[in-house]
N, C-alpha and C positions, 0 to 999 in steps of 0.2 A: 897511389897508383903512379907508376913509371911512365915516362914519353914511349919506351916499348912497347907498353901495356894498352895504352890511351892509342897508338898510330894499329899495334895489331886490331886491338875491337872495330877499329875503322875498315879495316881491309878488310875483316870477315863480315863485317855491315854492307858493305859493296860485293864481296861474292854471294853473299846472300838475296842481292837485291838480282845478279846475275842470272841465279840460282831461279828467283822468281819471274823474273822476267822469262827464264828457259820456260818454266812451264806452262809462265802463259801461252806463247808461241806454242806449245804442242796442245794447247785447248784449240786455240783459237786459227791457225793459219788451214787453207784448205786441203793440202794433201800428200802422201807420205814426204814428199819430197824435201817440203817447206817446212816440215815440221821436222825432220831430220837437221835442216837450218840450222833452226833457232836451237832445237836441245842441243846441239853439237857447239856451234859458235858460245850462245849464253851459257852452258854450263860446262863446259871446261873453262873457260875463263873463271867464273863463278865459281867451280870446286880451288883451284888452282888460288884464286887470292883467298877463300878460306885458307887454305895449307898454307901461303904465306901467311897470314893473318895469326896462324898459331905457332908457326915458328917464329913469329914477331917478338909473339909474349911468353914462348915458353924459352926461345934463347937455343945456345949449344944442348940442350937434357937430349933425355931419349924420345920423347914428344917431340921436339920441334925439328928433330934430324930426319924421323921417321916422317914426318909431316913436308920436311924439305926433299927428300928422298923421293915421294910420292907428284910432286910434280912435272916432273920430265916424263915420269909412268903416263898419265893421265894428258899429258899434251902428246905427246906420240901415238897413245892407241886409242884415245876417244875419236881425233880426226878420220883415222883409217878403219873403223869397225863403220862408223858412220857412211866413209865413202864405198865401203865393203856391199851395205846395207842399202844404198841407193843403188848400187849397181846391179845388185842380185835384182831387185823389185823391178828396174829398171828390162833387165834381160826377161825377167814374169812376166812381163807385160802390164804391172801395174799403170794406169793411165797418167800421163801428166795433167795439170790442170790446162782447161781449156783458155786460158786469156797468158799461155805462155808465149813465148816469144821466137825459139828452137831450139830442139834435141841435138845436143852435140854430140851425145851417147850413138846416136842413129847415123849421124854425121860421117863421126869418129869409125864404125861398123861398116861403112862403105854403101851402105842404104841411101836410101831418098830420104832425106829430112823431113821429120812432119813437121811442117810451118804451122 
């Protein structure tokens, strides 16, 4: 096994951990909001050192380009489907959770803030 090979299994050991950590946060956080958070934050990072992790160990081939390739994909339009995705809920009416702090959304709208 290569230092390539041996540092890629690593990276995709940490995107995976990413990975898992995302899904915890969408079991466990209380509501769309929070849970758009954590999947958004943890697992675009966590897909993203996968894909590094395999262009570690496949190198220049046609895997590790296509894998390299796929990065910039995924950090540009996982953030904005997400913020897409809060916003629309947001404009629905979805509720915030009650022990928040303020709606900037509401803010931002020219509205009353609900505190």
């Amino acid at each position: 096994m290569s230092w390539n090979e041996l540092i890629g299994i690593i990276i995709v050991g940490v995107g995976i951990a990413f990975d898992a950590f995302g899904c915890l946060g969408l079991l466990r956080l209380p509501t769309v909001y929070n849970r758009l958070q954590a999947g958004t934050k943890c697992v675009t990072f966590g897909t993203c050192g996968i894909l590094f992790g395999v262009f570690m160990m496949k190198g220049f081939s046609s895997m590790g380009i296509k894998a390299l390739v796929g990065i910039p994909f995924v950090l540009l339009t996982a953030p904005v489907g997400a913020h897409a995705v809060a916003r629309g809920a947001h404009i629905f009416g979805v509720k915030l959770w009650d022990k928040k702090v303020i709606d900037q959304y509401e803010k931002d709208r020219g509205g009353k803030p609900r505190l």
